[in-house]
N, C-alpha and C positions, 0 to 999 in steps of 0.2 A: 659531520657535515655542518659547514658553517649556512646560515640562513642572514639574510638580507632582510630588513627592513623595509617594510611598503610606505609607497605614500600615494593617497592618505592612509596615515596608520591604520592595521585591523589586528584583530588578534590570533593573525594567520598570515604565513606566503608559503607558497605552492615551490617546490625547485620544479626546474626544468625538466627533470625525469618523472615525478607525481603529475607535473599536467600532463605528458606523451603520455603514461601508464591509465591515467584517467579521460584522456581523448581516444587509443584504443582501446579500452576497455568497456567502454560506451555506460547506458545507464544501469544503475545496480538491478539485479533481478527483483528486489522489491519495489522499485518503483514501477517496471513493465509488469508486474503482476498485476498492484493497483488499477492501472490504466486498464487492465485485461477485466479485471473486479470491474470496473465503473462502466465499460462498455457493455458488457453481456447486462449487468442489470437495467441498462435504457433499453436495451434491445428486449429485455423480458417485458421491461413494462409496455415497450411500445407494443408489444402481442399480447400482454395482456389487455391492452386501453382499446384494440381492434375486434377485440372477443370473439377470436377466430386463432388456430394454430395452439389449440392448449396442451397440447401434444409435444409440439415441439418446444413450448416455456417451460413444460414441465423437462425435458431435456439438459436446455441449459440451465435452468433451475438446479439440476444435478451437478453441471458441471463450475456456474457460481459457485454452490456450496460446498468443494472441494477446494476449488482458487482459495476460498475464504479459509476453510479447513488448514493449508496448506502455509497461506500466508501467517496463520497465526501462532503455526509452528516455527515459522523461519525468521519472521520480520526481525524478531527482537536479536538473531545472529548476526541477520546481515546487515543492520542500518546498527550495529553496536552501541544496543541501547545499555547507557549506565544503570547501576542499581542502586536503590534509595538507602544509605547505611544506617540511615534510623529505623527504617521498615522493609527493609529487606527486596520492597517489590521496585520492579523497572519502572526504569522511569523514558518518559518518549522523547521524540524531537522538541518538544513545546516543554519539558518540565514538568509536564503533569504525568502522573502514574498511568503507566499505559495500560488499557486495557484490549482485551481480543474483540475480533469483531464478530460480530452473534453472524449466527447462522440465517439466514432469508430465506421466506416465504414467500408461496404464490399470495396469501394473502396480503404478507407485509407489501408487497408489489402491486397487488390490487389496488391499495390504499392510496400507495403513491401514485397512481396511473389515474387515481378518480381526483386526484389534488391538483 
């Protein structure tokens, strides 16, 4: 496959079949997961900041902390993160050593919800 040069130059062009493949295919499931992550935890804090329904924070509570669970099994497959050959550990989108995302708490959410 011959590839075309862009202008302005980048250190990438897309063929015609990776954009169709990449417009049906929509967004990677790591990134809908995140968004899934980011949601349920404003949603936890805003029940937690109404201090009412701890029932049901602690609910999604359970179910954040599987999202997170989950994503920290998957991300580093699906967003194909490189691995550092001096120290062996992945490395993320930004270059920096990725690390997992810790597990969340009603308190940790409390905190945030009083901030």
């Amino acid at each position: 496959m011959t590839r075309e040069t862009a202008a302005p130059d980048r250190n990438f062009t897309l063929s015609t079949e990776e954009r169709v493949r990449a417009l049906v295919a929509g967004l990677p499931a790591f990134v809908r997961r995140l968004r899934t992550i980011e949601d349920l935890e404003a949603a936890i804090v805003r029940l937690v900041a109404s201090g009412q329904h701890e029932r049901q924070a602690k609910w999604l509570l359970d179910r954040l902390n599987d999202l997170v669970s989950r994503h920290n099994r998957y991300y580093p497959i699906e967003a194909e993160l490189p691995i550092d050959p001096r120290t062996g550990e992945l490395l993320d989108r930004d270059g920096k050593h990725w690390k997992p995302m810790p597990a969340r708490s009603l308190e940790n959410l409390r905190s945030t919800a009083r901030a």
